[in-house]
C-alpha positions in Angstrom: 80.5 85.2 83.1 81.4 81.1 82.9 82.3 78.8 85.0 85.6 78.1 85.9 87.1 74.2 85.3 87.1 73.7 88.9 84.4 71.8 90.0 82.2 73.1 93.2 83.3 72.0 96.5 86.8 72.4 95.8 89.3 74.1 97.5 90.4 77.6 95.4 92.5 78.9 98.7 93.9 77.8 101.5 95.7 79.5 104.1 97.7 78.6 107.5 98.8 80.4 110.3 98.0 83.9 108.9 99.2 86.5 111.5 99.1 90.6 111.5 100.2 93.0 114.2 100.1 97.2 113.4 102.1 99.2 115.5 100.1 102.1 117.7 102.3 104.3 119.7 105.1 102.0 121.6 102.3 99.3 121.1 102.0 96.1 118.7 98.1 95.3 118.4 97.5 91.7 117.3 94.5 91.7 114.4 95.0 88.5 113.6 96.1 85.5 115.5 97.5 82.5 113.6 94.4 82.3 111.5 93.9 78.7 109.8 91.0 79.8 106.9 89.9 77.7 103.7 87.0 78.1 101.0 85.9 76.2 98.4 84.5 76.9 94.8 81.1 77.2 94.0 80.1 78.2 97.7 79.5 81.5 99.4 81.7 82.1 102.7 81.3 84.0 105.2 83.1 85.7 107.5 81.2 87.1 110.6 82.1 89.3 113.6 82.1 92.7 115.4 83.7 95.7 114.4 87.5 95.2 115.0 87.3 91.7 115.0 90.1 91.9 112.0 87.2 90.4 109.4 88.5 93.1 106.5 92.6 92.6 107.3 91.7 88.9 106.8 90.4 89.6 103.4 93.3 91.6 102.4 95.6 89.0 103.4 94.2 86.1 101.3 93.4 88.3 98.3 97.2 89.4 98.0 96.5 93.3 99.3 97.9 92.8 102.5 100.8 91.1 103.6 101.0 88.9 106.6 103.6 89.0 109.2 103.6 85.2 109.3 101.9 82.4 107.4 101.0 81.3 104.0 98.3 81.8 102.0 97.6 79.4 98.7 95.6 80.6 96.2 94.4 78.6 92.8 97.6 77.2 93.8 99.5 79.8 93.4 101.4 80.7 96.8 100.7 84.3 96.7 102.9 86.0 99.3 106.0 84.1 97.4 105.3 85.7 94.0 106.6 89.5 93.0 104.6 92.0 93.6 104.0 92.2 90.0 103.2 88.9 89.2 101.0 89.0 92.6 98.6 92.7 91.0 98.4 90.9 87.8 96.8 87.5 89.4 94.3 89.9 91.3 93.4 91.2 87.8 93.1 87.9 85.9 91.7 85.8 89.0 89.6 88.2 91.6 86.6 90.1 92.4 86.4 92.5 94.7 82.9 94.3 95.9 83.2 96.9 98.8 81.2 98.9 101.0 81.9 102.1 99.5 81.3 101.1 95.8 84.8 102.3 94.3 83.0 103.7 90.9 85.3 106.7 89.4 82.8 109.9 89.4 83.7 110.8 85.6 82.5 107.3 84.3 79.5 106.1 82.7 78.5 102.6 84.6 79.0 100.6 81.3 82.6 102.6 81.5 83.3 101.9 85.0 83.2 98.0 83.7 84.9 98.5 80.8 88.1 100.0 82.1 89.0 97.0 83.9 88.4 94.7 81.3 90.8 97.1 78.8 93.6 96.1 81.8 93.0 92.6 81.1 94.1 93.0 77.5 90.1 93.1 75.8 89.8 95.0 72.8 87.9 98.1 73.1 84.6 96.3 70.9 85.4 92.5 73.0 85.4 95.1 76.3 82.4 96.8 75.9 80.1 93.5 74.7 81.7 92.0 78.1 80.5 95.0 79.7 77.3 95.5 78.7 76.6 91.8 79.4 77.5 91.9 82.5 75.7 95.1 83.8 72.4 93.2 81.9 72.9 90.0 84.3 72.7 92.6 87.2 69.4 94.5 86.0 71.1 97.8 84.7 70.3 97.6 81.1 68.4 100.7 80.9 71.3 102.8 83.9 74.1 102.2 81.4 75.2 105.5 80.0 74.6 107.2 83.5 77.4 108.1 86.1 77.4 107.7 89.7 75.5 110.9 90.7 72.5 109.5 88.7 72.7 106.5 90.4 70.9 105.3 93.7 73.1 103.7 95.9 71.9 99.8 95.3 72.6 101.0 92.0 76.0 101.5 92.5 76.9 98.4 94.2 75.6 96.5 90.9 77.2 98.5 89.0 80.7 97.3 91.3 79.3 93.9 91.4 79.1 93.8 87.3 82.8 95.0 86.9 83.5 92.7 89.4 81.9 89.6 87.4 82.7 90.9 84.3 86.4 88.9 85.0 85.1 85.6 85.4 87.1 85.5 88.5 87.8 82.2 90.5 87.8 84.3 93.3 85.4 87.1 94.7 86.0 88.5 97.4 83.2 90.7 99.0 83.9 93.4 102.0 80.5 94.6 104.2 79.1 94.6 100.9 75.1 95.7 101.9 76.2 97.8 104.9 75.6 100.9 103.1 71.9 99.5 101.6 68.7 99.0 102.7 67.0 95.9 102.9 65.5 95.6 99.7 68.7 96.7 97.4 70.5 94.6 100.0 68.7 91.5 99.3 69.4 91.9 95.7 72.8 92.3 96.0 73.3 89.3 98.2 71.6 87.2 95.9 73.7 88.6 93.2 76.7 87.6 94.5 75.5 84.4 96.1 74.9 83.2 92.2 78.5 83.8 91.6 79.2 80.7 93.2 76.1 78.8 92.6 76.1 79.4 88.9 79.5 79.9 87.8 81.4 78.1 90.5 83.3 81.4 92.3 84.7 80.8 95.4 82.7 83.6 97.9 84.7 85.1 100.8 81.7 87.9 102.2 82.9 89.8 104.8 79.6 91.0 107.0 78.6 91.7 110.5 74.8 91.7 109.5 73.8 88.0 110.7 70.6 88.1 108.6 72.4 87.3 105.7 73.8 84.3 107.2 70.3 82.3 105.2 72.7 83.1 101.9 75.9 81.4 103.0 77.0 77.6 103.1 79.3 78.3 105.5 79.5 80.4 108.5 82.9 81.7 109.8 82.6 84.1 113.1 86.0 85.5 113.8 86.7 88.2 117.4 89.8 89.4 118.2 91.8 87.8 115.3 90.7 84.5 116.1 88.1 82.0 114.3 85.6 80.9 117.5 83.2 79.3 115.6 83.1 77.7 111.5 79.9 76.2 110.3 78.2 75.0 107.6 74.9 76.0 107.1 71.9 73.4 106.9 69.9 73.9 103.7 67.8 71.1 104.1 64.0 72.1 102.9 63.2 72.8 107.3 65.8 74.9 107.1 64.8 76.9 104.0 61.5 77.2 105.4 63.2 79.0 108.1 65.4 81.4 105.8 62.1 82.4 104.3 60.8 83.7 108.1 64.3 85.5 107.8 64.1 87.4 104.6 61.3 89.6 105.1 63.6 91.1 108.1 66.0 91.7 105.8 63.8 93.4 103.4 62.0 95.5 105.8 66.0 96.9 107.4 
């Protein structure tokens, strides 16, 4: 993976007034609420709250999966709810990440195939494709789990796996949904450091979705969104008394 030419501290998306309703029964329920939400490159975001708090509807509206009812949402300057929905697919290939709970690995594929595939939709040749992917499953510690599928895989396993396809585009943006939820604290740790280096050492902007406030000593800003609205935004002290801090934290997060 490189860096991309924007600089850290930068803004890579910007969005205003973002609002989503769904329809239940004869009722509208509002998810989100006129959301104002912004992150930078080359920091790790994230976006805190209770289930239902409309955290992962947020997500897909600034990564182009969703659509808002209302609002804008500007991405690498690229207004994405104006552009077709062609054009809009083939800026999520070229520019974004995306790590989720549930992994998303096709049963049939080896991991060093699961990375590959996507890079073949980007237009790599087969031989360019598969150095990309075996480079990137190496930065994520699964040199030796590259010829096995899923079923051979533990499940922090499988999230590097996701987390290596998802690198494996450079993107600009990554965009990461409850992404140790289904890990214990050790593989979670990992995987949180993993993607926290995406923005430290190749400049990413990081939009992690969580509810798990221990991993709040990885982020350099701290959203908390509840009932569709942002209550609190943060930025998150990492001054050396406030790392010795993180460190009491990260033993909780191990032992989960």
């Amino acid at each position: 993976m490189s860096p991309p030419s924007a600089g850290n501290g930068k803004p890579a998306i910007v969005a205003h007034g973002v609002y989503k309703r769904f329809k239940t029964g004869r009722t509208h329920i509002e998810v989100l609420k006129r959301v104002d939400f912004d992150a930078n490159h080359g920091e790790v975001t994230m976006v805190m709250g209770p289930s239902g708090s409309g955290k992962s509807t947020l997500v897909a509206a600034l990564s182009g999966l969703l659509k808002p009812d209302e609002g804008d949402v500007t991405a690498l300057n690229e207004d994405i709810w104006d552009l077709r929905a062609g054009r809009r697919d083939k800026f999520r290939l070229d520019h974004c990440g995306f790590i989720f709970q549930g992994f998303n690995l096709f049963s049939a594929l080896t991991a060093l195939q699961q990375v590959e595939i996507i890079l073949k939709y980007q237009g790599y040749s087969k031989r360019v494709a598969r150095e990309k992917a075996a480079n990137a499953l190496m930065e994520v510690g699964l040199e030796n789990k590259m010829g096995q599928r899923p079923s051979e895989l533990s499940g922090g396993e499988k999230q590097r796996v996701a987390i290596a396809r998802a690198l494996a585009k450079d993107p600009q943006l990554l965009f990461a949904d409850e992404p140790t939820s289904a890990l214990d604290g050790e593989n979670g740790l990992i995987v949180i450091k993993l993607i926290q280096r995406a923005a430290k050492q190749f400049g990413a902007a990081v939009i992690c979705v969580t509810h798990d406030i221990r991993l709040e000593a990885f982020a350099d800003r701290v959203i908390h969104l509840e009932d569709g609205q942002i209550l609190d935004d943060r930025r998150v002290d990492h001054t050396p008394a406030h790392a010795n801090t993180d460190q009491h934290r990260q033993p909780a997060l191990l032992g989960a």
